[in-house]
Biotite code that builds the C-alpha atoms (Angstrom):
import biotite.structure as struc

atoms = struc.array([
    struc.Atom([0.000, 0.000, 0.000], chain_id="A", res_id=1, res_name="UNK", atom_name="CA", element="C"),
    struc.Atom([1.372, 3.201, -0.762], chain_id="A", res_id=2, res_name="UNK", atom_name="CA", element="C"),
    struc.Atom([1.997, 5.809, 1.860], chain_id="A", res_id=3, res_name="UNK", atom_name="CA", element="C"),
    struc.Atom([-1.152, 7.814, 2.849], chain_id="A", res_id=4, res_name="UNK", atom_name="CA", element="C"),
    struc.Atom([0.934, 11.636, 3.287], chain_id="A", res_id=5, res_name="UNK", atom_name="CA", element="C"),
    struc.Atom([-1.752, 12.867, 4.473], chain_id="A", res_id=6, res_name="UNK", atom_name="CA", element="C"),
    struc.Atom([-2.005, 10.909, 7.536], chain_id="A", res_id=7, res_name="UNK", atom_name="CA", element="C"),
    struc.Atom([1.623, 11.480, 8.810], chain_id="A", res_id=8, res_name="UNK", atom_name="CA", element="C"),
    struc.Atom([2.480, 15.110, 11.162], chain_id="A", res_id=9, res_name="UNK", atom_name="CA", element="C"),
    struc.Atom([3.724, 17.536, 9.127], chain_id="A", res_id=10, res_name="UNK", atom_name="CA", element="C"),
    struc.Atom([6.963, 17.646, 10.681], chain_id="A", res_id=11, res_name="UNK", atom_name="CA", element="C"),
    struc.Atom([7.221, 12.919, 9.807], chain_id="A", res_id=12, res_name="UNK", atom_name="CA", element="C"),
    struc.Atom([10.596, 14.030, 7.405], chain_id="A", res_id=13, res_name="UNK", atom_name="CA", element="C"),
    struc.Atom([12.263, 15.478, 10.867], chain_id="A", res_id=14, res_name="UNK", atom_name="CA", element="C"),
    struc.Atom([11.279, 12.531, 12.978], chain_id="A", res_id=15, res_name="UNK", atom_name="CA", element="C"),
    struc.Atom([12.069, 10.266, 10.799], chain_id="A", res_id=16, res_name="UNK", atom_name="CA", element="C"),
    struc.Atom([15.580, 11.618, 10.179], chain_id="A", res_id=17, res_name="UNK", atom_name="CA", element="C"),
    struc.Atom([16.194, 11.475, 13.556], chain_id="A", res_id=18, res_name="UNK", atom_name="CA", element="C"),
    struc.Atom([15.147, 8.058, 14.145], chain_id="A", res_id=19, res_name="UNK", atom_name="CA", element="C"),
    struc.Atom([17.465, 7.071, 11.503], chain_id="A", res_id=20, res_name="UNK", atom_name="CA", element="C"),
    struc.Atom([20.515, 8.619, 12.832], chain_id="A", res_id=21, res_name="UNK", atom_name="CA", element="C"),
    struc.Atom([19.762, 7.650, 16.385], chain_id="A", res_id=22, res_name="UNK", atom_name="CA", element="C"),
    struc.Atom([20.421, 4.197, 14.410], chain_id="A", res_id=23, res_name="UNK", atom_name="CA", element="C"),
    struc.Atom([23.530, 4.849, 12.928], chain_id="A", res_id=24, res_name="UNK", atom_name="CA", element="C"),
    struc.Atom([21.836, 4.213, 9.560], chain_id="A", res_id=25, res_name="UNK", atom_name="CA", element="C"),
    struc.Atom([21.922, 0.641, 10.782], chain_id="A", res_id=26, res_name="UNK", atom_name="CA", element="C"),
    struc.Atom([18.623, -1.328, 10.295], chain_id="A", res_id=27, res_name="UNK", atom_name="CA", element="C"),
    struc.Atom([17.482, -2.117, 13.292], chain_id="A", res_id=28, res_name="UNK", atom_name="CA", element="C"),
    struc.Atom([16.241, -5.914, 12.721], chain_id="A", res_id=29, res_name="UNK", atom_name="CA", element="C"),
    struc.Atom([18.920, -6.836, 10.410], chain_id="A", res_id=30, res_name="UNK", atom_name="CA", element="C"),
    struc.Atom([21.885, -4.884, 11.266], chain_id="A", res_id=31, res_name="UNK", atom_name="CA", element="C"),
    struc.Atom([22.592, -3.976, 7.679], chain_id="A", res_id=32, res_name="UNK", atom_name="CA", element="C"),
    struc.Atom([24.488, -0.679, 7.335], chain_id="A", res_id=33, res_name="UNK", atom_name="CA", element="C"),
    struc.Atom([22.274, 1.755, 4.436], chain_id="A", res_id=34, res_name="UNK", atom_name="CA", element="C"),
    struc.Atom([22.712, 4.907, 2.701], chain_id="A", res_id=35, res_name="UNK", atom_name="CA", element="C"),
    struc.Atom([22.794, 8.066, 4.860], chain_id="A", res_id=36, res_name="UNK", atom_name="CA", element="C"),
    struc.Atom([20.624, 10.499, 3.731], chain_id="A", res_id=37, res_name="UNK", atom_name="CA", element="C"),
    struc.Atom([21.938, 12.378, 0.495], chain_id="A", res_id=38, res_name="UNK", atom_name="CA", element="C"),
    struc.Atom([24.639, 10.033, 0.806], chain_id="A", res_id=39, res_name="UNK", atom_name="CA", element="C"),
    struc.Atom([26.425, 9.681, -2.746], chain_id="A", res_id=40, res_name="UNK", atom_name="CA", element="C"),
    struc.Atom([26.331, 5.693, -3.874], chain_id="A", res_id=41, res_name="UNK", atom_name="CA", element="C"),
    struc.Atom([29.941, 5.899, -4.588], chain_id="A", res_id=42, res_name="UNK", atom_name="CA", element="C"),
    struc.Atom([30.644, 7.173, -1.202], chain_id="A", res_id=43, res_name="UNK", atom_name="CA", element="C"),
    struc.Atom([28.226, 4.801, 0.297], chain_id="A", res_id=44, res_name="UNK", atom_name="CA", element="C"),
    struc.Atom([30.182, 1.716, -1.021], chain_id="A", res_id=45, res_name="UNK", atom_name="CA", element="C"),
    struc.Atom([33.579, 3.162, 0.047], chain_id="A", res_id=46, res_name="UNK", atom_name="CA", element="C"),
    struc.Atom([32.254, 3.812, 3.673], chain_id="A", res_id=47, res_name="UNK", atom_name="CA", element="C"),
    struc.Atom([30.569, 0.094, 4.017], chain_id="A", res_id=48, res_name="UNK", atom_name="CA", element="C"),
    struc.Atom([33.465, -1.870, 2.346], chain_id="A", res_id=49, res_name="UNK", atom_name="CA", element="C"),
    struc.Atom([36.230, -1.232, 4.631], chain_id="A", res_id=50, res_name="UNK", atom_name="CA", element="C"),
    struc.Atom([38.942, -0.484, 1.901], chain_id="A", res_id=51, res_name="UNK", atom_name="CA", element="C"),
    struc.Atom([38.148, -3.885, 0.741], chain_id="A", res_id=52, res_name="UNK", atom_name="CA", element="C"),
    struc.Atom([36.544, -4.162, -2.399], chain_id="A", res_id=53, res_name="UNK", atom_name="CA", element="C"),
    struc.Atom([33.524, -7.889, -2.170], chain_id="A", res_id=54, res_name="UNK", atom_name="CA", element="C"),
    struc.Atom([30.794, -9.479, -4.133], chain_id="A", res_id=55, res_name="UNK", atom_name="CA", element="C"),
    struc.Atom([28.483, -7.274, -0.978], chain_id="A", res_id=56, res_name="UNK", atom_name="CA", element="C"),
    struc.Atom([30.237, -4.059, -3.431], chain_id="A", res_id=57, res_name="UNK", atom_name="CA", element="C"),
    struc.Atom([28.448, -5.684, -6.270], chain_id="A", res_id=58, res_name="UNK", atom_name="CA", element="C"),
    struc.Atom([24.956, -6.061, -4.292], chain_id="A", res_id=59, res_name="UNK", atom_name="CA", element="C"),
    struc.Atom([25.390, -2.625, -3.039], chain_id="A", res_id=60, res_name="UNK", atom_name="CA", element="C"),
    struc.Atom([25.991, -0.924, -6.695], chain_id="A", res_id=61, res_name="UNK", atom_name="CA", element="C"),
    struc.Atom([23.062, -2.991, -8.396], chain_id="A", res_id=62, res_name="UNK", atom_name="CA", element="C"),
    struc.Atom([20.840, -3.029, -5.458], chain_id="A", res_id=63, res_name="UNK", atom_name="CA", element="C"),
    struc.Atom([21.182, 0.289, -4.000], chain_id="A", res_id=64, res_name="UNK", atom_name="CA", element="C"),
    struc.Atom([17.304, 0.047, -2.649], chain_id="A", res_id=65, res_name="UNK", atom_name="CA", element="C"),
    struc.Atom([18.269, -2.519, -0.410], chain_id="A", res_id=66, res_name="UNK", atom_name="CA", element="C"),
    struc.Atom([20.272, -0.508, 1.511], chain_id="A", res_id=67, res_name="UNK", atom_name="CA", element="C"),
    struc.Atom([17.099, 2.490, 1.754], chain_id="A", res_id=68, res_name="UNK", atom_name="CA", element="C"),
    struc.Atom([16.452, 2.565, 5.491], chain_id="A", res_id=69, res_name="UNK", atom_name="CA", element="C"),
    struc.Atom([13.234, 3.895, 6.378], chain_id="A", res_id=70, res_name="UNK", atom_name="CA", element="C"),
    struc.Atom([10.929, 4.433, 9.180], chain_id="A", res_id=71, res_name="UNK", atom_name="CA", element="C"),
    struc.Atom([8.382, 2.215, 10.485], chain_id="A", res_id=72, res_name="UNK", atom_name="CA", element="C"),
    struc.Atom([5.516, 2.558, 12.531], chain_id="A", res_id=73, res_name="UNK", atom_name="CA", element="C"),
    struc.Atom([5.505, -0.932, 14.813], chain_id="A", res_id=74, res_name="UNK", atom_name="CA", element="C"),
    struc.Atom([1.251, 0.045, 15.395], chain_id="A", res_id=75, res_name="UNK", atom_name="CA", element="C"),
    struc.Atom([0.983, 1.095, 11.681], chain_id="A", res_id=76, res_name="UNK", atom_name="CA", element="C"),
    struc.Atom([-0.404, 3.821, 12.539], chain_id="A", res_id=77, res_name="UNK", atom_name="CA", element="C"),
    struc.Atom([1.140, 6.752, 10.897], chain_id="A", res_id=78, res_name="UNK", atom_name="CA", element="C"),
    struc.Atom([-0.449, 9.131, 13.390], chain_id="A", res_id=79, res_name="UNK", atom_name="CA", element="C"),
    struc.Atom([1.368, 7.731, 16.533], chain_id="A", res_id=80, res_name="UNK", atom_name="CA", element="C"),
    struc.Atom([4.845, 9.033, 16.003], chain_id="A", res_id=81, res_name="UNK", atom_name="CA", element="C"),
    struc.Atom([5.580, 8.100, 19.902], chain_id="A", res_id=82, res_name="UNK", atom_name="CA", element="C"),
    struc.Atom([9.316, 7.168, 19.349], chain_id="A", res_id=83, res_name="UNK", atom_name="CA", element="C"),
    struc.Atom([9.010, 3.450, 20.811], chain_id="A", res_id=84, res_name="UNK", atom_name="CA", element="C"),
    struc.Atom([6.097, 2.823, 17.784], chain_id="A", res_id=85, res_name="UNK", atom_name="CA", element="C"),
    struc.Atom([8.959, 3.892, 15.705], chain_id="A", res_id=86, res_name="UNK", atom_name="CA", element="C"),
    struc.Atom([11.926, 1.549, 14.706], chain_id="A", res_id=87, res_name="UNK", atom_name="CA", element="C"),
    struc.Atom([14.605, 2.354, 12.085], chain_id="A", res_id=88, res_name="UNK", atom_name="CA", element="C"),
    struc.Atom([14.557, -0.529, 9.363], chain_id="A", res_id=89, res_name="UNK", atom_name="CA", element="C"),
    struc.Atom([15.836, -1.776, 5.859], chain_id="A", res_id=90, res_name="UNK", atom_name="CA", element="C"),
    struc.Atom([14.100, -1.387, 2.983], chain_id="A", res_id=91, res_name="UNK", atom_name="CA", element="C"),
    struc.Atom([13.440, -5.400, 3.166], chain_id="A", res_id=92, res_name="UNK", atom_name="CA", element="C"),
    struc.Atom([12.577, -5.509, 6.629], chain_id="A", res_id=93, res_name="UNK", atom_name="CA", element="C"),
    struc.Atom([9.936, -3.141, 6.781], chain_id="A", res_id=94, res_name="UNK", atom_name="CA", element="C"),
    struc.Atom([8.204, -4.657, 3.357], chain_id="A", res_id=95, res_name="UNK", atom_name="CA", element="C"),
    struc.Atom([8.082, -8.204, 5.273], chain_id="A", res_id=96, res_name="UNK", atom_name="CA", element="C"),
    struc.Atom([6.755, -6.227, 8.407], chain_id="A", res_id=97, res_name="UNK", atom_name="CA", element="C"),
    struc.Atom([4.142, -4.403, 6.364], chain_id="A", res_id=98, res_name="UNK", atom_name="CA", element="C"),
    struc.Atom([2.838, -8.347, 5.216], chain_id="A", res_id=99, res_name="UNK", atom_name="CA", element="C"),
    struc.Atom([2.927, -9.698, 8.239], chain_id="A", res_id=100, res_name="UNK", atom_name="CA", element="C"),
    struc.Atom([0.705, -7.228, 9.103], chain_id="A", res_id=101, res_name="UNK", atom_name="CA", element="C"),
    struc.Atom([-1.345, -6.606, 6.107], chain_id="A", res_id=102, res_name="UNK", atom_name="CA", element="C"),
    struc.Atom([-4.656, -7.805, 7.521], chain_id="A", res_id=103, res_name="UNK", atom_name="CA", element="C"),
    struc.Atom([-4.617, -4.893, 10.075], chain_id="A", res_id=104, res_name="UNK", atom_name="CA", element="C"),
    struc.Atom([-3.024, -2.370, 7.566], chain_id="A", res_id=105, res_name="UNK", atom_name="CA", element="C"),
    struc.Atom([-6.389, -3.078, 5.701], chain_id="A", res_id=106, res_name="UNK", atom_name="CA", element="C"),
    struc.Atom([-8.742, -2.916, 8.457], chain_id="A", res_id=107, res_name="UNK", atom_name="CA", element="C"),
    struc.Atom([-6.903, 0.201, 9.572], chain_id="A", res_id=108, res_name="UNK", atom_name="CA", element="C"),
    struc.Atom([-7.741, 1.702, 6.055], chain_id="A", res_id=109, res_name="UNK", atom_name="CA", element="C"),
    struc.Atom([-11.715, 0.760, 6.296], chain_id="A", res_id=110, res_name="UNK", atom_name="CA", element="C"),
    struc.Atom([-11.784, 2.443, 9.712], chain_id="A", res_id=111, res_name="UNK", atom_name="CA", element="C"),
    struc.Atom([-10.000, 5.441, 8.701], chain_id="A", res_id=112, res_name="UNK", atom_name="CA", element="C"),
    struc.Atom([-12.840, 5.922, 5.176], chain_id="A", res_id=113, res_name="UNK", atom_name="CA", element="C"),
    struc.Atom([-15.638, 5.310, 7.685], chain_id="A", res_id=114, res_name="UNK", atom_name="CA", element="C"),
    struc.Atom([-16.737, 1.690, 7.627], chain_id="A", res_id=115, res_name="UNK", atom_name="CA", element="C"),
    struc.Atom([-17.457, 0.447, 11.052], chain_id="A", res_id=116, res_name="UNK", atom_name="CA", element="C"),
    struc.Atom([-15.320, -2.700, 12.813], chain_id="A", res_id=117, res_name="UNK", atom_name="CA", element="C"),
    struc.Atom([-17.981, -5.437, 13.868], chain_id="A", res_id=118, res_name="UNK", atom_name="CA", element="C"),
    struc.Atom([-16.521, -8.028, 16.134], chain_id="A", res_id=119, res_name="UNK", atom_name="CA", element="C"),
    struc.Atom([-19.006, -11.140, 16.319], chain_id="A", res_id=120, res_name="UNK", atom_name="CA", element="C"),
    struc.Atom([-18.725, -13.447, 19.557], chain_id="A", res_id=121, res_name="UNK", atom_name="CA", element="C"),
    struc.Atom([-20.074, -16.607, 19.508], chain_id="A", res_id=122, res_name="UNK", atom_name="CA", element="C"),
    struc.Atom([-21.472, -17.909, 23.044], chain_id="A", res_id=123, res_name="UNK", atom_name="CA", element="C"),
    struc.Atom([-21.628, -21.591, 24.291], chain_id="A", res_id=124, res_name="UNK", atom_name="CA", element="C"),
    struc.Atom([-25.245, -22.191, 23.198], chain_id="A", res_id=125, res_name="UNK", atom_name="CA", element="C"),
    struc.Atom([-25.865, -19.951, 20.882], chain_id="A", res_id=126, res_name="UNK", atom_name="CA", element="C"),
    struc.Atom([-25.292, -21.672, 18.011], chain_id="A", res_id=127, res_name="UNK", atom_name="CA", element="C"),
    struc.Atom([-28.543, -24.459, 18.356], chain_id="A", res_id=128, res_name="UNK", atom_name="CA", element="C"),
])
């Protein structure tokens, strides 16, 4: 699902820059060190590799968006920027934390254009 702008504070670009370099640029699942912000591919590769030149070079100069780190919201809610909803995460790692959690991203998104959340409980006896 693509980002709903709209539902993030006006100042998300500031909080999320600061969650990211309270990581180190470091995903915070993985470990994997990403692209600082502006930071020039080149110079990303020559501050990851150590003055060692690998097949991880290779990945790095034909995958660059796999070392995007981004900002997630644990709740998916974009609304609660409370900085323990937020966590600091790899391009990969936030799209498998987005599935795991697509059956609430969708309910979320009925909520939010007005259709109501029934929850049905079924009783001992009820059913006869």
């Amino acid at each position: 699902m693509p980002m709903e702008r709209s539902l993030y504070p006006t100042d998300w670009d500031a909080i999320a820059h600061m969650v990211k370099t309270e990581s180190n640029w470091t995903c915070e699942q993985c470990g994997k060190q990403c692209r600082e912000f502006d930071e020039d591919l080149i110079d990303f590769i020559i501050r990851t590799s150590g003055g060692r030149h690998s097949k991880a070079d290779y990945e790095r100069l034909m995958h660059p968006q796999k070392f995007t780190l981004t900002t997630a919201h644990l709740d998916h809610v974009p609304e609660n920027c409370h900085r323990s909803n937020l966590k600091a995460l790899c391009a990969p790692c936030h799209c498998r934390l987005d599935l795991k959690a697509m059956g609430r991203k969708k309910m979320l998104k009925r909520e939010r254009s007005g259709q109501l959340t029934l929850e049905f409980k079924v009783l001992e006896g009820d059913l006869q």
